[in-house]
Backbone atoms as SQL, in Angstrom:
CREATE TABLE atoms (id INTEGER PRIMARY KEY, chain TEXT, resi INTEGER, resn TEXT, atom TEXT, x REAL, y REAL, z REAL);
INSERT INTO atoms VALUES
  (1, 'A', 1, 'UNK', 'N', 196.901, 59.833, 40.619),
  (2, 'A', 1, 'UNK', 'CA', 198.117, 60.009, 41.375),
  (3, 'A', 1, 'UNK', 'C', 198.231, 61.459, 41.840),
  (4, 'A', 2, 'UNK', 'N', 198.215, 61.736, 43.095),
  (5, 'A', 2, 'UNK', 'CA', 198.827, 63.164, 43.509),
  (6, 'A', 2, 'UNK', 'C', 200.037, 63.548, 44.073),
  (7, 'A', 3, 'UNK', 'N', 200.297, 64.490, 43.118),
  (8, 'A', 3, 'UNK', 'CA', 201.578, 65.209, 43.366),
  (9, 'A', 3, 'UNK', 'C', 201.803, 65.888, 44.825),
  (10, 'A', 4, 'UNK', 'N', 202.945, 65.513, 45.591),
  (11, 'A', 4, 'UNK', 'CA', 203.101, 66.455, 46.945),
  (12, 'A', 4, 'UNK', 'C', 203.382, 67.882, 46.084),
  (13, 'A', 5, 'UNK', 'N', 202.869, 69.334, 46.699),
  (14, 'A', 5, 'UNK', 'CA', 203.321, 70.375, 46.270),
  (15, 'A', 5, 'UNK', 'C', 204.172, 70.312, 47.554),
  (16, 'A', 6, 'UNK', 'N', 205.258, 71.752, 47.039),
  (17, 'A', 6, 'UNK', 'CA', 206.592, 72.431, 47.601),
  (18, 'A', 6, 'UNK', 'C', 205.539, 73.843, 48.328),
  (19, 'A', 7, 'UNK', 'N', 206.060, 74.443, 49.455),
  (20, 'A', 7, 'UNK', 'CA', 205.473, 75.262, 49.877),
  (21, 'A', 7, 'UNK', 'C', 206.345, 76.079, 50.201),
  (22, 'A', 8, 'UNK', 'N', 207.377, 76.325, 50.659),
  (23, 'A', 8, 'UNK', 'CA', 208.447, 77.405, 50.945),
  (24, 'A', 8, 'UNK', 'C', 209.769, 77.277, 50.280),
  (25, 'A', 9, 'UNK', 'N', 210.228, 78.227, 49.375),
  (26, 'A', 9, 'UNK', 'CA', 211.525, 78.323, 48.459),
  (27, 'A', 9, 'UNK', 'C', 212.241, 79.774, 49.617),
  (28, 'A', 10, 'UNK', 'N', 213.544, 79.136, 49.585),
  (29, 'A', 10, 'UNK', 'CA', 214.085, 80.299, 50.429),
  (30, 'A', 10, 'UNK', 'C', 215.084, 80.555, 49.319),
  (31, 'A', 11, 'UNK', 'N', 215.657, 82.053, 48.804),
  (32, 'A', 11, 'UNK', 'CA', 216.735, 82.342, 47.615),
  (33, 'A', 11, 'UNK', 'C', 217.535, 83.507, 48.453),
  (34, 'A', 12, 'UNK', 'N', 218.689, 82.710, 48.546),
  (35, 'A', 12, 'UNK', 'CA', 219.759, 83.868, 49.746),
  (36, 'A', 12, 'UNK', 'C', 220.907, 84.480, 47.983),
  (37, 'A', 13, 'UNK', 'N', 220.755, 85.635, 48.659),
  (38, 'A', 13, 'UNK', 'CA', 221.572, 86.276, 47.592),
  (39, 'A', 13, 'UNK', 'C', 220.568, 86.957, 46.598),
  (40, 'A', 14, 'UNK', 'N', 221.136, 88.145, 45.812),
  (41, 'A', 14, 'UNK', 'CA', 220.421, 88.822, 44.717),
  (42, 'A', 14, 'UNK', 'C', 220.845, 89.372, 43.797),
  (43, 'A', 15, 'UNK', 'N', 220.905, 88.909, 42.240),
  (44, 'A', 15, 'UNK', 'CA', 221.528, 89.632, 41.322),
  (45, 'A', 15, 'UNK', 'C', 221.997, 91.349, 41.696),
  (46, 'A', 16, 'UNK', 'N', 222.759, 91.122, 41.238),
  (47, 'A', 16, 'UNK', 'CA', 223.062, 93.022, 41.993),
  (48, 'A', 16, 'UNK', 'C', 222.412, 93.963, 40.572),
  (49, 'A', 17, 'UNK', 'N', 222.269, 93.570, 39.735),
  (50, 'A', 17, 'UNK', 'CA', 221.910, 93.817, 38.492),
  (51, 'A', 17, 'UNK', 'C', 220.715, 93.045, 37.453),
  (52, 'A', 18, 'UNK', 'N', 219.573, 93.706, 36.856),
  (53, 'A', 18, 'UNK', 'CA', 218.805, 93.442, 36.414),
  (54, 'A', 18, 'UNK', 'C', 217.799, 92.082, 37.315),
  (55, 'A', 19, 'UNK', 'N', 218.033, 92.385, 38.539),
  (56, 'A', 19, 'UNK', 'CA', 217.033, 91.410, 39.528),
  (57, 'A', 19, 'UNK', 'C', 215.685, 91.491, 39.170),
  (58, 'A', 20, 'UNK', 'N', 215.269, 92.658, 38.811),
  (59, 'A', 20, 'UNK', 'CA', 213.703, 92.068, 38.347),
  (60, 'A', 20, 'UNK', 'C', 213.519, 91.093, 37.303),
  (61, 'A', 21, 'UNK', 'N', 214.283, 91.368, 36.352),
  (62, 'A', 21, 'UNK', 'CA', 214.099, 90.263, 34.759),
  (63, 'A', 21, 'UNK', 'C', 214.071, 88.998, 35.516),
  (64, 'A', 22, 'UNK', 'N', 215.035, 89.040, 36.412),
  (65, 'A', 22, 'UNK', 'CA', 215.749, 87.455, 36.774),
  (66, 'A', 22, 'UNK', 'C', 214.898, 86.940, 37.495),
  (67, 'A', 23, 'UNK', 'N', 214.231, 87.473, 38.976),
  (68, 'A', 23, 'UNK', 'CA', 213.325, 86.549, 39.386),
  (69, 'A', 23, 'UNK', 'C', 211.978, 86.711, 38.842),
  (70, 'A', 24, 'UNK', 'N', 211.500, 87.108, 38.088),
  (71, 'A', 24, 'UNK', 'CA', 209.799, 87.531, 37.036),
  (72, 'A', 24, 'UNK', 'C', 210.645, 86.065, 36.317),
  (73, 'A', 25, 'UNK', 'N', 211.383, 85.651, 35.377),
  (74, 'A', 25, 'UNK', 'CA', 211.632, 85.084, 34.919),
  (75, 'A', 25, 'UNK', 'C', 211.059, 83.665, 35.965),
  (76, 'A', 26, 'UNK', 'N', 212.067, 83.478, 36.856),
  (77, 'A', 26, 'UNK', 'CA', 212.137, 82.552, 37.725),
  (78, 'A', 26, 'UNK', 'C', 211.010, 82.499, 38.391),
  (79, 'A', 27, 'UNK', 'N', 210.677, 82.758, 39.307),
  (80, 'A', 27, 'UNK', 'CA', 209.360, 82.973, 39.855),
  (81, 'A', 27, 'UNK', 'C', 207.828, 82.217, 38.617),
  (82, 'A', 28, 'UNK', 'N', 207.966, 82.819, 37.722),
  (83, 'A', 28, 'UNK', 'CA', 207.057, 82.597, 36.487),
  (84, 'A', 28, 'UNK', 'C', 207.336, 81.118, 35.910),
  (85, 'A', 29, 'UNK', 'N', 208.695, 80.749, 35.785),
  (86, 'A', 29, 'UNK', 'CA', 208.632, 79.562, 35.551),
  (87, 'A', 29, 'UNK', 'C', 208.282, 78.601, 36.817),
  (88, 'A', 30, 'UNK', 'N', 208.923, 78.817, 38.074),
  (89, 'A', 30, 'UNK', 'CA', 208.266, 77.871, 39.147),
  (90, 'A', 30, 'UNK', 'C', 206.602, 77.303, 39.082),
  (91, 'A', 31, 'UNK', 'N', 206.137, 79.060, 39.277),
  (92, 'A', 31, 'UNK', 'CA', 204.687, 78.930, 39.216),
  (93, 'A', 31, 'UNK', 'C', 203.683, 77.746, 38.325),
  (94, 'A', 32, 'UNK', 'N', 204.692, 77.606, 37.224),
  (95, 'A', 32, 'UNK', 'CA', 203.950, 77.331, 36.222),
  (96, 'A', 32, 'UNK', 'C', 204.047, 75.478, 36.233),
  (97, 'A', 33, 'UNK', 'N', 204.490, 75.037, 37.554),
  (98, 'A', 33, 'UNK', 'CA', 204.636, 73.701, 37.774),
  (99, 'A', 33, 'UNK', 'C', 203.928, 73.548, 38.593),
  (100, 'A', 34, 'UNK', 'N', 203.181, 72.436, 38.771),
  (101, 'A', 34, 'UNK', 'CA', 201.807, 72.182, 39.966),
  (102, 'A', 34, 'UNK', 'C', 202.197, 71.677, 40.941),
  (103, 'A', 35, 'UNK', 'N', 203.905, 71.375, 41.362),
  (104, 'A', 35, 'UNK', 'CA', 204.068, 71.505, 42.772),
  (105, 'A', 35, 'UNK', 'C', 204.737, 73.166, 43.187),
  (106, 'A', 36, 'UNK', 'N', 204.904, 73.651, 42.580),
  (107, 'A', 36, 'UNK', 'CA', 205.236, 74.695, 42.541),
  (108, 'A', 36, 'UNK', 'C', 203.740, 76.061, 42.187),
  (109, 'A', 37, 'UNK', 'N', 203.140, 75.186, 42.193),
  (110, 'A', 37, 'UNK', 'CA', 201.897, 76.744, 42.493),
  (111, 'A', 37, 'UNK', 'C', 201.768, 77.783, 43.368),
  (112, 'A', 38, 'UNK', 'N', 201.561, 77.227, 44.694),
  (113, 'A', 38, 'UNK', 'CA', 201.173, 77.759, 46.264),
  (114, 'A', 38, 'UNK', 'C', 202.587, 78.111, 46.652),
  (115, 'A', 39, 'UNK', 'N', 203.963, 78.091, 45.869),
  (116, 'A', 39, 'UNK', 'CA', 205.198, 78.278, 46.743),
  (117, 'A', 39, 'UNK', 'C', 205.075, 79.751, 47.174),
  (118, 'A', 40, 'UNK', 'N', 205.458, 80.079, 48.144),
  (119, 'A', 40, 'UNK', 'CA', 206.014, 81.057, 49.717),
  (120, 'A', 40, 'UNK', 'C', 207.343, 81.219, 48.973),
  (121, 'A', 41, 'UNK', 'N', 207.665, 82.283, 48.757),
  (122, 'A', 41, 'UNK', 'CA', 208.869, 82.735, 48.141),
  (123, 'A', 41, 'UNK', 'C', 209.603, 84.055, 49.089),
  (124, 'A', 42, 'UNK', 'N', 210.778, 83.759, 49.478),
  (125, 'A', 42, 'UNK', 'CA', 211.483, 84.664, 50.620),
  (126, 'A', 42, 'UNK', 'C', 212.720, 85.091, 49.974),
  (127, 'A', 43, 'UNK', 'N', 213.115, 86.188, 49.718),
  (128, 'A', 43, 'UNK', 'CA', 214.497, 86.474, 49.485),
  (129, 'A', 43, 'UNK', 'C', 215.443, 87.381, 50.343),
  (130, 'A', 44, 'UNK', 'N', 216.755, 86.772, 50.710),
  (131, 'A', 44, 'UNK', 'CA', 217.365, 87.079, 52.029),
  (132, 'A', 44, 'UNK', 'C', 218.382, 87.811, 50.791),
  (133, 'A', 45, 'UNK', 'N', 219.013, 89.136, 50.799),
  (134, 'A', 45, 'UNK', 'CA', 220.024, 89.446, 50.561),
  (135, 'A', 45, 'UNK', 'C', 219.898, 91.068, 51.299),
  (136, 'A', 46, 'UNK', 'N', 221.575, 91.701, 51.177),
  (137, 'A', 46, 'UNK', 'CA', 221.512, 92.931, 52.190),
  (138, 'A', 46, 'UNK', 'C', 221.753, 93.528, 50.456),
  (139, 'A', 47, 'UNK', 'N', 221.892, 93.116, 49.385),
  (140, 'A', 47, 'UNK', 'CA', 222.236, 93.796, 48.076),
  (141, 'A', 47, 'UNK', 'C', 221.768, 93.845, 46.984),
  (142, 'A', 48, 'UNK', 'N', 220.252, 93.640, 47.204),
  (143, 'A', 48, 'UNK', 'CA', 219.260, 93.575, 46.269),
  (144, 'A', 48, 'UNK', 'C', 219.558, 94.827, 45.492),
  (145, 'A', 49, 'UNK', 'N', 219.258, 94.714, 44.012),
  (146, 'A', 49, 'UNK', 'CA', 218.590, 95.448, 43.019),
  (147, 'A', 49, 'UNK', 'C', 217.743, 96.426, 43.609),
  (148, 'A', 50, 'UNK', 'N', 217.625, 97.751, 43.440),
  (149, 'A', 50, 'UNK', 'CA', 216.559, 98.318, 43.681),
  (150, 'A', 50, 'UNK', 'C', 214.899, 97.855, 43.133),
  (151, 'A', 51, 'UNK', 'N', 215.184, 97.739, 42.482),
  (152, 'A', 51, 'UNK', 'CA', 214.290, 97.164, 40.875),
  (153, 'A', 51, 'UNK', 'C', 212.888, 95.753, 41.618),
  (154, 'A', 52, 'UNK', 'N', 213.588, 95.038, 42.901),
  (155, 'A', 52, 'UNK', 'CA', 213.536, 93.585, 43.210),
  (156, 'A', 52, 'UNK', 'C', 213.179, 94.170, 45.024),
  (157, 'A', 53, 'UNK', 'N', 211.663, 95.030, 44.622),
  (158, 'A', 53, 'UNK', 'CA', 210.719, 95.244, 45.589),
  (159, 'A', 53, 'UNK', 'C', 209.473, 94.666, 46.296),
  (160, 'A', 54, 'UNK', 'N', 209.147, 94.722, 46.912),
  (161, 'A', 54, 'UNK', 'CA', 207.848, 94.965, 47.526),
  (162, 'A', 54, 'UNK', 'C', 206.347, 95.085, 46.765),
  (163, 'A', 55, 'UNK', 'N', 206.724, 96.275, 46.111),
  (164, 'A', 55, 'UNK', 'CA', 205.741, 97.207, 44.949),
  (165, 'A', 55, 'UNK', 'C', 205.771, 95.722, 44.188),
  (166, 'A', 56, 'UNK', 'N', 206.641, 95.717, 43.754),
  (167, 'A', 56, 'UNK', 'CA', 206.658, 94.894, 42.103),
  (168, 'A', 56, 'UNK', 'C', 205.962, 93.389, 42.125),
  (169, 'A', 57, 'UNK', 'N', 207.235, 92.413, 43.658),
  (170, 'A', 57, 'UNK', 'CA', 207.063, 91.255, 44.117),
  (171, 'A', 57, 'UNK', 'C', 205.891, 91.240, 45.136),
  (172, 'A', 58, 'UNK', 'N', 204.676, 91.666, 45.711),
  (173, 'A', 58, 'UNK', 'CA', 203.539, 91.783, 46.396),
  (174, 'A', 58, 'UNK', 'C', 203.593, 90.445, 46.988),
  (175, 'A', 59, 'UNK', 'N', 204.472, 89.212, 46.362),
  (176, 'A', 59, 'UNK', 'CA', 204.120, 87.945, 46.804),
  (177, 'A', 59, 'UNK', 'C', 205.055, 87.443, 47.606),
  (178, 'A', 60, 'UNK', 'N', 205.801, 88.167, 47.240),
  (179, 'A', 60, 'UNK', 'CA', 207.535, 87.527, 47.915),
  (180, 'A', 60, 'UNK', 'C', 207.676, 88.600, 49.372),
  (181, 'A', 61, 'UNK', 'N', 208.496, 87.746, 50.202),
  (182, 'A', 61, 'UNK', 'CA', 209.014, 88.295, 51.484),
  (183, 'A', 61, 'UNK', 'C', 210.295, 88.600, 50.714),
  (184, 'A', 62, 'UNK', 'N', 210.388, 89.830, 51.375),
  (185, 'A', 62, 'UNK', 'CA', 212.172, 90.478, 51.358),
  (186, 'A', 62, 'UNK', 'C', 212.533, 90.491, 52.918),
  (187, 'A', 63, 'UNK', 'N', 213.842, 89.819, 52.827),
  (188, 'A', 63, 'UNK', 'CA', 214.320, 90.204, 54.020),
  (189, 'A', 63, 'UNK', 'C', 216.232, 90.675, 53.680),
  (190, 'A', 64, 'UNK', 'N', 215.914, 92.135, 54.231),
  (191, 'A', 64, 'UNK', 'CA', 217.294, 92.910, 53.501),
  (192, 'A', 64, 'UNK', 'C', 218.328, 92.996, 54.534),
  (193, 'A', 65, 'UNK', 'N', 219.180, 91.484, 54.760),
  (194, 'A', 65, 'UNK', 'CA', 219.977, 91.508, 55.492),
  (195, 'A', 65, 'UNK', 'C', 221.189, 90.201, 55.239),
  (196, 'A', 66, 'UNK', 'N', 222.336, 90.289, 55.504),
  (197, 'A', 66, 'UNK', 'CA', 223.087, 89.514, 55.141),
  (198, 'A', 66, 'UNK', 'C', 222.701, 88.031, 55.373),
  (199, 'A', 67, 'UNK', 'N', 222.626, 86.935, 54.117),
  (200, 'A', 67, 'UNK', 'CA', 222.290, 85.563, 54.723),
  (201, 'A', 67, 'UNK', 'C', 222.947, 84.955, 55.372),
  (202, 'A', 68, 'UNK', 'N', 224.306, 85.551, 55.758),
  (203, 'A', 68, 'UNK', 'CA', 225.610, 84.620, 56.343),
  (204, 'A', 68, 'UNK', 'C', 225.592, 84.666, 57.302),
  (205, 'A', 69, 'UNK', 'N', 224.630, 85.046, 58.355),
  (206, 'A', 69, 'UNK', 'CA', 224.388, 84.745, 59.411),
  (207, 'A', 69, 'UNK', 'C', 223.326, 84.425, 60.617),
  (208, 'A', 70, 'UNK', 'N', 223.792, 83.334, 61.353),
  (209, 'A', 70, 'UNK', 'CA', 222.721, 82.488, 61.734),
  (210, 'A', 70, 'UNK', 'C', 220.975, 83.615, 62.223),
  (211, 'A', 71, 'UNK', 'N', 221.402, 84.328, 62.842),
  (212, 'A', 71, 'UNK', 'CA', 219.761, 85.485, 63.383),
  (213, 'A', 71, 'UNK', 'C', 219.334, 85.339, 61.712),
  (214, 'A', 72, 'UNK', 'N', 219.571, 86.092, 60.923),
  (215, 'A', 72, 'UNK', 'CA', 219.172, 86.148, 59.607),
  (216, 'A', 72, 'UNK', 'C', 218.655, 85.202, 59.294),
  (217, 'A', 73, 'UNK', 'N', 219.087, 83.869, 59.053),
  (218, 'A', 73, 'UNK', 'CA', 218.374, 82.563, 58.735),
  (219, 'A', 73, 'UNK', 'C', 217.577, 82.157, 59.415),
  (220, 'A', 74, 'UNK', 'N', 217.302, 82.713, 60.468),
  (221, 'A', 74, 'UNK', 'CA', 216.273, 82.039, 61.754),
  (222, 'A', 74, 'UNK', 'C', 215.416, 83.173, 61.020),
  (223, 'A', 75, 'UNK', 'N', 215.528, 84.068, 61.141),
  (224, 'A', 75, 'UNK', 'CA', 214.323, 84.994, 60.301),
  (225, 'A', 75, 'UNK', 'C', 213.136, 84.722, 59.552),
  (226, 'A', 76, 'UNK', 'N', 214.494, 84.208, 58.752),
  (227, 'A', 76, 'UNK', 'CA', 214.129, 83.774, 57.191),
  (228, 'A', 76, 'UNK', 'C', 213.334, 82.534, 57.229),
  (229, 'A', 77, 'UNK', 'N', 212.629, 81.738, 58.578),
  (230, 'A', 77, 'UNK', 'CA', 212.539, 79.968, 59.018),
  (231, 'A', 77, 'UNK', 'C', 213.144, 79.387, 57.924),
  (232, 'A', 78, 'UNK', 'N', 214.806, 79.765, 57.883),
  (233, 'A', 78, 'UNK', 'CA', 215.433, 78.591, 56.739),
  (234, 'A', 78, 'UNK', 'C', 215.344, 76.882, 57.230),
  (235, 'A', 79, 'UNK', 'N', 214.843, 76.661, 58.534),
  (236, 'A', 79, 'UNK', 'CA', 215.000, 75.274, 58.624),
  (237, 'A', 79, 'UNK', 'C', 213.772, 74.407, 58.064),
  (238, 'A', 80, 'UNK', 'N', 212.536, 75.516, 57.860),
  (239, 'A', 80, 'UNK', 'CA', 211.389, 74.896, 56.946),
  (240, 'A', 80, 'UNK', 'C', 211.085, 74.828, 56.021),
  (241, 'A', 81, 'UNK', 'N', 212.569, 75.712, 55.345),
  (242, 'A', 81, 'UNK', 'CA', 212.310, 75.654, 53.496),
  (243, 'A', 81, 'UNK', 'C', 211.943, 74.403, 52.954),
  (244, 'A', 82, 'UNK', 'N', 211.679, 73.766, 52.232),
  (245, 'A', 82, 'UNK', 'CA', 212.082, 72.818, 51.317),
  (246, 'A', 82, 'UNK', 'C', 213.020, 72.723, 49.909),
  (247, 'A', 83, 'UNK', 'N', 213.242, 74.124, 49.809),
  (248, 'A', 83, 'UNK', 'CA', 214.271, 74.464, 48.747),
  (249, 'A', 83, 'UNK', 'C', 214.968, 75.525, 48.992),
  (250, 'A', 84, 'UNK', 'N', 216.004, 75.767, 49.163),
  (251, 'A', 84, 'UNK', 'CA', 217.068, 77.133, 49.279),
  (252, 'A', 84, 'UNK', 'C', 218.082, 77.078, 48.438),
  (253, 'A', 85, 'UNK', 'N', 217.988, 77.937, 47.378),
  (254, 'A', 85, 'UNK', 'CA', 218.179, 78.383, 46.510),
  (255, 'A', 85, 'UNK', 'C', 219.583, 79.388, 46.617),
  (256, 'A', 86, 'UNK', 'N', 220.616, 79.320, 46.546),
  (257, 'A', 86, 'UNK', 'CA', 221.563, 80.089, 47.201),
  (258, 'A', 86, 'UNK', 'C', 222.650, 80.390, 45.581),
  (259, 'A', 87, 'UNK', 'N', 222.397, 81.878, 45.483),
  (260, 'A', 87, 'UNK', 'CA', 222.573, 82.528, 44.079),
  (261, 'A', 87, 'UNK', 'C', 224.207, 83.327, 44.692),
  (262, 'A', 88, 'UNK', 'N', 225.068, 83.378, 43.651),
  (263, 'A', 88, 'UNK', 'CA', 226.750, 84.558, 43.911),
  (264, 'A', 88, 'UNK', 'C', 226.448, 85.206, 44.434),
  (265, 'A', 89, 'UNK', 'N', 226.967, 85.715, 45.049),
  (266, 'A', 89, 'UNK', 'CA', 227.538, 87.312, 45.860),
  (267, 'A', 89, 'UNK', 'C', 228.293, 87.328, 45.102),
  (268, 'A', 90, 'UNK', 'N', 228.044, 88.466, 44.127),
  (269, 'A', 90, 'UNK', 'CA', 229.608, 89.120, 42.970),
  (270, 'A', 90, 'UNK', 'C', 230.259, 89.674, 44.091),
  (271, 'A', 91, 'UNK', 'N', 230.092, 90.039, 45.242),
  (272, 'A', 91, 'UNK', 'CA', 230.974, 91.209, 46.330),
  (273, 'A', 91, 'UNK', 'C', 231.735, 90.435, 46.769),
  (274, 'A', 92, 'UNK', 'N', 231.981, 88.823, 46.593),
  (275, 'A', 92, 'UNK', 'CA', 232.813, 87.967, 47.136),
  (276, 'A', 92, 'UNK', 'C', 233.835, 87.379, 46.401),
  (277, 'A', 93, 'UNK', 'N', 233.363, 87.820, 44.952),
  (278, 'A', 93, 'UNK', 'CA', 233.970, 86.901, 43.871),
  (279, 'A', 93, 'UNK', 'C', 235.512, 88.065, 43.153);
């Protein structure tokens, strides 16, 4: 029997605090599922963690701009995700 894999996870929003633990965490557990191997990982927020880079994430797209609006999501090809992942904005709460 073969499993369909997932190929693009889109995650709008970013812990404002301790973002590396959180997606190393996350990220690491996805990986570790065999439709979840090959996932394309994009993160849309304008309020990332410093911590929740480039350097660190080599695998992940950053895109550092508000997700709440439509240019941004076209960016991001949110209409080809197969999963979007949409985490608080504490700046709203």
């Amino acid at each position: 029997m073969k499993f369909n894999t997932y190929e693009k996870l889109l995650i709008l929003n970013s812990p404002k605090f301790n973002g590396k633990d959180y997606f190393t965490g996350l990220i690491s557990q996805l990986k570790k599922h065999r439709r979840f191997s090959e996932l394309e990982v994009t993160i849309v927020s304008e309020n990332t963690d410093e911590s929740v880079n480039e350097e660190y994430f080599p695998d992940i797209k950053f895109i550092k701009e508000n997700p709440s609006f439509v240019d941004t999501l076209e960016k991001a090809d949110a209409k080809n995700a197969d999963f979007i992942f949409i985490l608080n904005d504490e700046e709203d709460n």
